[in-house]
N, C-alpha and C positions, 0 to 999 in steps of 0.2 A: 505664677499667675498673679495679677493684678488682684488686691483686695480691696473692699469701699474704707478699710480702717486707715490705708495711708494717703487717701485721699480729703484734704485737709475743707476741703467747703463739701456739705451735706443739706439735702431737704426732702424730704416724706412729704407728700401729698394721697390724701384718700379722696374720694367721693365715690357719688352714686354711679352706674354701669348705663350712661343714658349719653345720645348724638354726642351733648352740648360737653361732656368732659373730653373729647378731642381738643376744643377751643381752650377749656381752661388747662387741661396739661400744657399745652405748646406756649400759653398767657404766663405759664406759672415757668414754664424753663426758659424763657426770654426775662423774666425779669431777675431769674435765681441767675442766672449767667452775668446782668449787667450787674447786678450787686457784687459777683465772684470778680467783676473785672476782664472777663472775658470778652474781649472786639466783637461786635454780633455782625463784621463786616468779612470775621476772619472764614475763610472757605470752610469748613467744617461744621459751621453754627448752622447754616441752611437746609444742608442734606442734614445734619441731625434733628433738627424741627420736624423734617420728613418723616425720619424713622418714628419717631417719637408718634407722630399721630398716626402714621398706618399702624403701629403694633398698641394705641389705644383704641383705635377704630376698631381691630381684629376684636380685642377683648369686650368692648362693646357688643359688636356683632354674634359671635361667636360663643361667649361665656360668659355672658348676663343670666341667663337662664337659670346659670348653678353659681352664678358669683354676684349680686346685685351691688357691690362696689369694685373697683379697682383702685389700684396703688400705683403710684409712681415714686420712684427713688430716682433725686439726680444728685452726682454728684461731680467734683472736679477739682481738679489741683494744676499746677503751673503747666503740665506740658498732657493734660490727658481729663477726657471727656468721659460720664460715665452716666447711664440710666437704668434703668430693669423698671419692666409695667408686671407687676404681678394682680391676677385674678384666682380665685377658688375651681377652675374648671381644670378635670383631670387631662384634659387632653394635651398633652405638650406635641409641635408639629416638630416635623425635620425642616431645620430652619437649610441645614448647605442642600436638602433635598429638592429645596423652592428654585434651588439657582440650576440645579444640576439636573432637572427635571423627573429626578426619581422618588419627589414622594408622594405620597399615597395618598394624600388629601381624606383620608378616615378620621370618622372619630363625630363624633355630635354637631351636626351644622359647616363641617370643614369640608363637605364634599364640591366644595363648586368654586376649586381654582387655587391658586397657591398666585396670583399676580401679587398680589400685597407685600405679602411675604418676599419672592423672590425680586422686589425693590429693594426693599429691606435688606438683604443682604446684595445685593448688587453693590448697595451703597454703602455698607459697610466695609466691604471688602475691598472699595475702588478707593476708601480712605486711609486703606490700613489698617482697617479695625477690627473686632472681635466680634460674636456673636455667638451666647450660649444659652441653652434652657435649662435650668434650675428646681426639678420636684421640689415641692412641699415635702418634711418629712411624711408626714401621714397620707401621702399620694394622693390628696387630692386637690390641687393645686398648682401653681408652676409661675416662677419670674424668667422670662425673658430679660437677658443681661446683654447690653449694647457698650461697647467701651472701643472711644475715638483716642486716635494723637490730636492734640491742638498744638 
């Protein structure tokens, strides 16, 4: 498994759990990308942009309630793309449940549709890529982990 320590370009981003941090996450991995040197023309940049704001938009919508900020972690090295949005809500979804239409959409605010989600992994998987959920130790929490090939 892929870990974020050999992954030689890194950036943490926090703010507050409100609309406008969709805009600034995807502001903030368009410009960490051209800094890393990364083509923003290469096929992979645009569905990751994607992912990136439906899984802040989820944490907005979703787990503001119990997490009044969110976190974004990107990172990237020569041939591999990496993010996780973590928020303080316990509820972690079945992310391959979105695509495969068995999950349960439970849990605080999750009852009204998995579409997000199963983009989210649509595209991930149509890239090649990974997609895991990550508990807080103390279970109440959770990073969503997204990792592309470039």
């Amino acid at each position: 498994m892929l870990t974020l320590e050999v992954l030689p370009h890194r950036h943490v981003l926090t703010m507050q759990a409100r609309p406008s941090a969709v805009r600034l996450a995807r502001q903030t991995a368009e410009q960490a990308l051209a800094e890393w040197g990364v083509n923003p023309g290469h096929p992979t940049v645009g569905p990751a942009l994607l992912i990136l704001s439906e899984l802040v938009t989820n944490s907005v919508r979703h787990a503001a309630v119990l997490s009044p900020e969110v976190t974004v972690i990107y990172a990237a090295g020569a041939d591999c793309l990496a993010f996780a949005v973590h928020d303080r809500h316990p509820y972690q979804p079945p992310l391959y449940g979105a695509v495969t239409g068995t999950g349960t959409g439970t849990g605080a605010g999750h009852g009204t549709g998995t579409r997000g989600l199963a983009t989210v992994m649509e595209l991930t998987l149509g890239l090649g890529g990974t997609a895991v959920v990550r508990g807080d130790a103390d279970g109440n929490g959770k990073s969503i982990w997204i990792t592309l090939p470039l």
